[in-house]
C-alpha positions as CSV (number, residue, x, y, z in Angstrom):
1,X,-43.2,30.5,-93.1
2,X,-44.7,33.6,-91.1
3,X,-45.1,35.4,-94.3
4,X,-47.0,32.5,-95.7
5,X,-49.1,32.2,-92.8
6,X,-49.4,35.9,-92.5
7,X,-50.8,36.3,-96.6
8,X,-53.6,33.7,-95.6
9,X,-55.0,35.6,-92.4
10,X,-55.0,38.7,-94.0
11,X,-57.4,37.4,-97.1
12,X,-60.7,39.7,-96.5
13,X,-64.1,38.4,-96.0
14,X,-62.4,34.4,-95.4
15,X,-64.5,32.3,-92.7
16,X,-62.9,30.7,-90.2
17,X,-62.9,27.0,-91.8
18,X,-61.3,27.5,-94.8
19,X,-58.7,29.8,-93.2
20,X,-58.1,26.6,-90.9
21,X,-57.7,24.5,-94.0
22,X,-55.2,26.8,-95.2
23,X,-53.7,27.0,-92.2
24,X,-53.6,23.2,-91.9
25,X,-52.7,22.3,-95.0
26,X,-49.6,25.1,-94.7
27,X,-48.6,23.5,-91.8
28,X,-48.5,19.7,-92.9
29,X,-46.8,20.8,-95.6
30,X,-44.3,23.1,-94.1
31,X,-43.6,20.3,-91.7
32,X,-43.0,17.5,-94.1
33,X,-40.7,19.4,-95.7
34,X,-38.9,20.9,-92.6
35,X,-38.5,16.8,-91.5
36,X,-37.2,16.0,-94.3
37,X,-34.6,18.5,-94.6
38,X,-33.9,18.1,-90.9
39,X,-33.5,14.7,-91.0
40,X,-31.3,14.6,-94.0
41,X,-29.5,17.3,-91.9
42,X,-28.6,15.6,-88.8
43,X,-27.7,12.3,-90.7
44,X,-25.0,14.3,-92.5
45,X,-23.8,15.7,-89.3
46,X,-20.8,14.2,-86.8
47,X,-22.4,12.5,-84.2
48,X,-20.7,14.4,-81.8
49,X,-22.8,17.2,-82.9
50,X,-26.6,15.9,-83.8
51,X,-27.7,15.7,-80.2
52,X,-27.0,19.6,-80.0
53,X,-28.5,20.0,-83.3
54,X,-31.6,18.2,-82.7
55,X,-32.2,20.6,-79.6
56,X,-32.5,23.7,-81.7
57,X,-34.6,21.6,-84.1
58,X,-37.0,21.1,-81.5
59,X,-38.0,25.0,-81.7
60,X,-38.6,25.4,-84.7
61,X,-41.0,22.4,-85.1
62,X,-43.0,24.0,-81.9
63,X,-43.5,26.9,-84.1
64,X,-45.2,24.5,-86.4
65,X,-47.1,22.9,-84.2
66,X,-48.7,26.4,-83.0
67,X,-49.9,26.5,-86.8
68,X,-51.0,23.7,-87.0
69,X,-52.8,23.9,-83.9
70,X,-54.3,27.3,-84.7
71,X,-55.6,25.9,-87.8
72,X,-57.5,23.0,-86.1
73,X,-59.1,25.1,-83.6
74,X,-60.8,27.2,-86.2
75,X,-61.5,24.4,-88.1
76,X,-63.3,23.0,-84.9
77,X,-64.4,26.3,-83.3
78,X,-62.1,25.4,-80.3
79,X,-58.6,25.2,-78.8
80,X,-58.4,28.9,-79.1
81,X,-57.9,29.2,-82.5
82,X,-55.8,32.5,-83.3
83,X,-54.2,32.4,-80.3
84,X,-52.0,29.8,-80.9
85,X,-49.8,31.9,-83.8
86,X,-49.1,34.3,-81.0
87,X,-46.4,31.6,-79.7
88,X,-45.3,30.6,-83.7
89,X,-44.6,34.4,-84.2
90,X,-42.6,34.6,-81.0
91,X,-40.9,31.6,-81.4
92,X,-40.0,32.7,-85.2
93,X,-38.9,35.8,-84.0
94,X,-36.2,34.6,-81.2
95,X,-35.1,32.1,-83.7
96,X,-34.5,34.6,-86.6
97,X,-33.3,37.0,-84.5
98,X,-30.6,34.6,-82.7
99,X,-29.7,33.4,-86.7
100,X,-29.2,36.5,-88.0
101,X,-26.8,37.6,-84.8
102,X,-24.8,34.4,-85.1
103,X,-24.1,34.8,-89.3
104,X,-23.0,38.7,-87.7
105,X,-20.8,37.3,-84.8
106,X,-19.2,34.5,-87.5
107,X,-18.8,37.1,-90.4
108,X,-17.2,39.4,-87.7
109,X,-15.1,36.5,-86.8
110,X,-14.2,35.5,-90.1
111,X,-13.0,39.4,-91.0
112,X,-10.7,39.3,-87.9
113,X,-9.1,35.8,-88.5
């Protein structure tokens, strides 16, 4: 998704609008798709565990928003613009970071068992 976002804002010589457009239209799309996959997700889950999973969900779709968000405010010339990816990269970041150490911990885990 940050890649994505990242290979629009670095197009040279782009206005503002149609870098919100793409930024927009990025973001619905990413978003449809990331609800529907979610969804199917947590309807396949126990539901002893889809309340836990929905919380994480939550994070990732606030990265989303940020996009979204970002791209509306140069569309508009207002609510800030740019400087709403600055919480969708941070948010990306803790979430791939947390990923990545978890498939670590569980491969460790698996080894050892």
């Amino acid at each position: 998704m940050l890649l994505t976002v990242a290979i629009f804002v670095l197009i040279p010589e782009q206005g503002r609008v149609p870098l919100g457009i793409e930024l927009l239209a990025v973001s619905v799309l990413v978003w449809v798709l990331s609800l529907r996959l979610q969804w199917r997700t947590v309807h396949a889950l126990p539901v002893q565990r889809r309340r836990s999973w929905t919380g994480r969900l939550i994070g990732l779709d606030t990265a989303i928003v940020g996009i979204t968000l970002a791209g509306a405010g140069l569309v508009s010339g207002r609510l800030g613009g740019f400087l709403w990816l600055l919480p969708t990269v941070l948010i990306c970041l803790i979430w791939s970071t947390y990923n990545a150490w978890s498939i670590t911990i569980d491969a460790v885990d698996r080894h050892k068992g």
